[in-house]
C-alpha positions in Angstrom: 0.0 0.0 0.0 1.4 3.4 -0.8 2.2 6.0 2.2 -0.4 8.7 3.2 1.8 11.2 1.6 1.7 9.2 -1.8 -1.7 8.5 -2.1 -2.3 11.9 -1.3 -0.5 13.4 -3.9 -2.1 10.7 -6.5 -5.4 11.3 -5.4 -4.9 14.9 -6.4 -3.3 14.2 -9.5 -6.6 12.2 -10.1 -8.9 15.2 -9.9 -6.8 17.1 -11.5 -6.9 15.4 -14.8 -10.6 14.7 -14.3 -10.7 18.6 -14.4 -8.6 18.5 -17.7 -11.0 16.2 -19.2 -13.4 18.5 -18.3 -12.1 21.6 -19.8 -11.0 20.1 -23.2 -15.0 18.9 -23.6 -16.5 22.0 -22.6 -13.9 24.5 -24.3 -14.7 22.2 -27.8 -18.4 22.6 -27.4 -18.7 26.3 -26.9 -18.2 28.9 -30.0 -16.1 31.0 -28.0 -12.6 30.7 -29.1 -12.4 33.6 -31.3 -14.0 37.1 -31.4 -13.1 40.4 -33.4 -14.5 43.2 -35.3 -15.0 43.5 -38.6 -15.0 46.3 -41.1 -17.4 46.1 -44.4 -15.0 47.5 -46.4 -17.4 47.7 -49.6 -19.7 49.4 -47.8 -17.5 51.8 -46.7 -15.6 52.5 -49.7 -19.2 53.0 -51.5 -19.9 56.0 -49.0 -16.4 57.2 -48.7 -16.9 57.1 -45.0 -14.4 58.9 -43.1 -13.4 57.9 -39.4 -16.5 59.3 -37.3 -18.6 57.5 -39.8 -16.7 54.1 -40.1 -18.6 52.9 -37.0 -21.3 52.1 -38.8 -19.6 49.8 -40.5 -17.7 48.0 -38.0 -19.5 44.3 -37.3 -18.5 41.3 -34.7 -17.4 38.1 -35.1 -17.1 34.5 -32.7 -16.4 31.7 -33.5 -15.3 28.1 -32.5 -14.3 24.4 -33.6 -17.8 23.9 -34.7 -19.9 27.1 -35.1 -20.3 30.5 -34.4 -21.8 33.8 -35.3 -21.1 37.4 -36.7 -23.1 40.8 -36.9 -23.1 42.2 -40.2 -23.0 46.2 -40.1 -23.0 47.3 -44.1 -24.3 50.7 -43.0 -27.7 49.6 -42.8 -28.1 48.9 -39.4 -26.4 45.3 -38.0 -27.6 42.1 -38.8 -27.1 38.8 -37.0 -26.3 35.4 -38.2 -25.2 32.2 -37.3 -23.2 30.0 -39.0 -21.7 26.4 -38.3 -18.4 25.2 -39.8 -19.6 21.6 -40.8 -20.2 20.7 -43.4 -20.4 23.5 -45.8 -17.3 26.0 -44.2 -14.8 23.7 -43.7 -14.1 23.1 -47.4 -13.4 27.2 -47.5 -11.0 26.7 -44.4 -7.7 25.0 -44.6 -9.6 22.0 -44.0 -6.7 19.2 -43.0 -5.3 21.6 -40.9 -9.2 22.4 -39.0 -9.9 18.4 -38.5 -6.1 17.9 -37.2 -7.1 20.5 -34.7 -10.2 18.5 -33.4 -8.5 15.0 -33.5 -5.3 16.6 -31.7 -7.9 17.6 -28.9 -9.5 14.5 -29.0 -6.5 12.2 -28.3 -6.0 14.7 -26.0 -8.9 14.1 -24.1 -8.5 10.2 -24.6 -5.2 10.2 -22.6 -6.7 12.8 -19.8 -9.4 9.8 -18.7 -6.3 7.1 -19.3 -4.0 9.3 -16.7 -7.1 9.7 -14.6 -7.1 5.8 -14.2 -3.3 5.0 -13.7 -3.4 7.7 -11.1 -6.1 6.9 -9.4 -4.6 3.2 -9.3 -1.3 4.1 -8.1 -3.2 6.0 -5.0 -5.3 3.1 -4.0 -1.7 0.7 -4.6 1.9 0.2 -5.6 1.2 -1.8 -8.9 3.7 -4.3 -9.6 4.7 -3.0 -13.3 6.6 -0.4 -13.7 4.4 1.1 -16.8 1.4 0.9 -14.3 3.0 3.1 -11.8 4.6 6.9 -11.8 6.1 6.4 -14.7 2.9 5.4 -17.0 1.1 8.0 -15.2 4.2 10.5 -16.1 3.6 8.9 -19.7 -0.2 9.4 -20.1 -0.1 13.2 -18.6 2.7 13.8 -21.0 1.0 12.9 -23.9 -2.3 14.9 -23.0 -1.0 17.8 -22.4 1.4 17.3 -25.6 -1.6 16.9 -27.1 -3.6 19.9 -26.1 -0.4 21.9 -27.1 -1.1 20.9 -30.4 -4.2 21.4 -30.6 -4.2 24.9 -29.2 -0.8 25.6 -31.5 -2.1 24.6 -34.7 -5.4 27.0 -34.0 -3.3 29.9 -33.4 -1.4 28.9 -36.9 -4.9 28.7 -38.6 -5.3 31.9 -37.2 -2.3 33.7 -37.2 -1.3 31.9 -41.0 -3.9 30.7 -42.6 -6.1 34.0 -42.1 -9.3 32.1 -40.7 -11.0 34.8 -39.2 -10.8 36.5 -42.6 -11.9 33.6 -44.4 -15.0 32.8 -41.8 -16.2 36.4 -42.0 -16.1 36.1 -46.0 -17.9 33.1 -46.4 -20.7 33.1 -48.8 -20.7 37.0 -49.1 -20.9 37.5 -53.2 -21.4 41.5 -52.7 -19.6 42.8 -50.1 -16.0 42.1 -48.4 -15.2 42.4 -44.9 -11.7 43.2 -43.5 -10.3 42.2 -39.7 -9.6 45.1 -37.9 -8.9 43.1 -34.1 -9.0 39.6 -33.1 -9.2 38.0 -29.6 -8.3 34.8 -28.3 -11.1 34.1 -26.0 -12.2 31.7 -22.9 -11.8 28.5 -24.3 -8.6 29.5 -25.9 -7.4 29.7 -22.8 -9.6 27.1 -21.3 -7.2 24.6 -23.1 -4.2 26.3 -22.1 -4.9 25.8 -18.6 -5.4 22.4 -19.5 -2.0 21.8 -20.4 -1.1 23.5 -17.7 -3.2 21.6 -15.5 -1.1 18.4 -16.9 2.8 19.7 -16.4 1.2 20.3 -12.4 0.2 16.7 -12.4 4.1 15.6 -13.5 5.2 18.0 -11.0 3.3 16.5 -8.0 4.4 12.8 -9.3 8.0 13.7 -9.4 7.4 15.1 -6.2 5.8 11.4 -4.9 8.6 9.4 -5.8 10.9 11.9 -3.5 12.3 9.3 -0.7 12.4 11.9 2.2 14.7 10.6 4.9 13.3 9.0 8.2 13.4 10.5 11.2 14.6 7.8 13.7 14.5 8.8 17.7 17.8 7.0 19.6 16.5 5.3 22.2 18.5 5.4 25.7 20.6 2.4 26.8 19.6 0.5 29.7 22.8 -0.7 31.8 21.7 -3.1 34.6 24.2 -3.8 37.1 23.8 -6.3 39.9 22.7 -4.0 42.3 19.8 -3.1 39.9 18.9 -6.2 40.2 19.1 -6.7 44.1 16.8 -3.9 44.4 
């Protein structure tokens, strides 16, 4: 059975990739990864607006894995719409690079419930393999948060590279054309982040469990009986 100390530190590790699990499922499900504003540049160009009057044509735009939405401001008031990025967007987007984002967070989650297991396992006992002790449970929160890394670093390369908000906010619009003029990385942007994060903590506290720390050992005194002792 593993020391108080041990299973303390396992048990914790335990939650704290439950947690992870957690966050990668509910930062993939909400459209909140992106925002930013959005200038109809036709619109404005057909008005020659000049700065005071380029507010009117200054929209919003969210987005996420999945969907989002966008206000439309062409100088005709703003006007709302949803969009979702399967089936239809995707083929506009750097599509291989879009799905590798979504499997990357996937595995990710995957291994987050696998070190969840091997660490609640090595706080109820010592397992008799090495691979099913510290170092798989090392091994599995390695690879998760590698795995949300990716994830999160290939989003900000669709981003940053491959112009996806651009490409999101131009989808389908035959008249006009909209320019970015500010983008956000939002909540579950950084919900992921802190997933990874959440990860290197848990190979922090299981280096820290397989720390030997010394024993303190009390000298007991020596007893000398003599013969009179033992008279008395």
């Amino acid at each position: 059975m593993p020391g108080c100390f041990k299973k303390t530190l396992f048990a914790l590790s335990s939650l704290i990739s439950f947690v992870s699990f957690i966050l990668i499922v509910v930062a993939m499900g909400i459209p909140k990864w992106m925002t930013g504003k959005i200038l109809c540049k036709t619109g404005a160009d057909l008005v020659n607006a000049t700065d005071p009057e380029l507010v009117k044509f200054i929209g919003e735009i969210y987005y996420g894995l999945f969907r989002g939405g966008k206000i439309r401001q062409c100088g005709l008031g703003g006007r709302r719409s949803k969009f979702t990025i399967f089936p239809h967007m995707v083929k506009k987007l750097n599509t291989g690079l879009h799905v590798m984002i979504i499997i990357f967070l996937c595995v990710a989650i995957f291994f987050s419930l696998v070190s969840f297991g091997f660490c609640i396992l090595n706080a109820i006992k010592v397992p008799y393999r090495a691979i099913n002790g510290p170092a798989g449970a090392c091994l599995w929160n390695f690879l998760a948060g590698g795995f949300v890394v990716l994830g999160v670093t290939s989003f900000m390369a669709a981003v940053k590279l491959h112009h996806l908000t651009e490409r999101i906010a131009n989808f389908r619009e035959n008249v006009f054309q909209f320019i970015i003029l500010e983008e956000r990385f939002e909540d579950c942007f950084w919900i992921c982040v802190a997933s990874a994060t959440a990860h290197a903590v848990n190979l922090l506290l299981i280096a820290i469990s397989g720390i030997h720390f010394p024993k303190i050992k009390t000298k007991t005194e020596e007893v000398n009986v003599t013969a009179e002792d033992i008279m008395y």
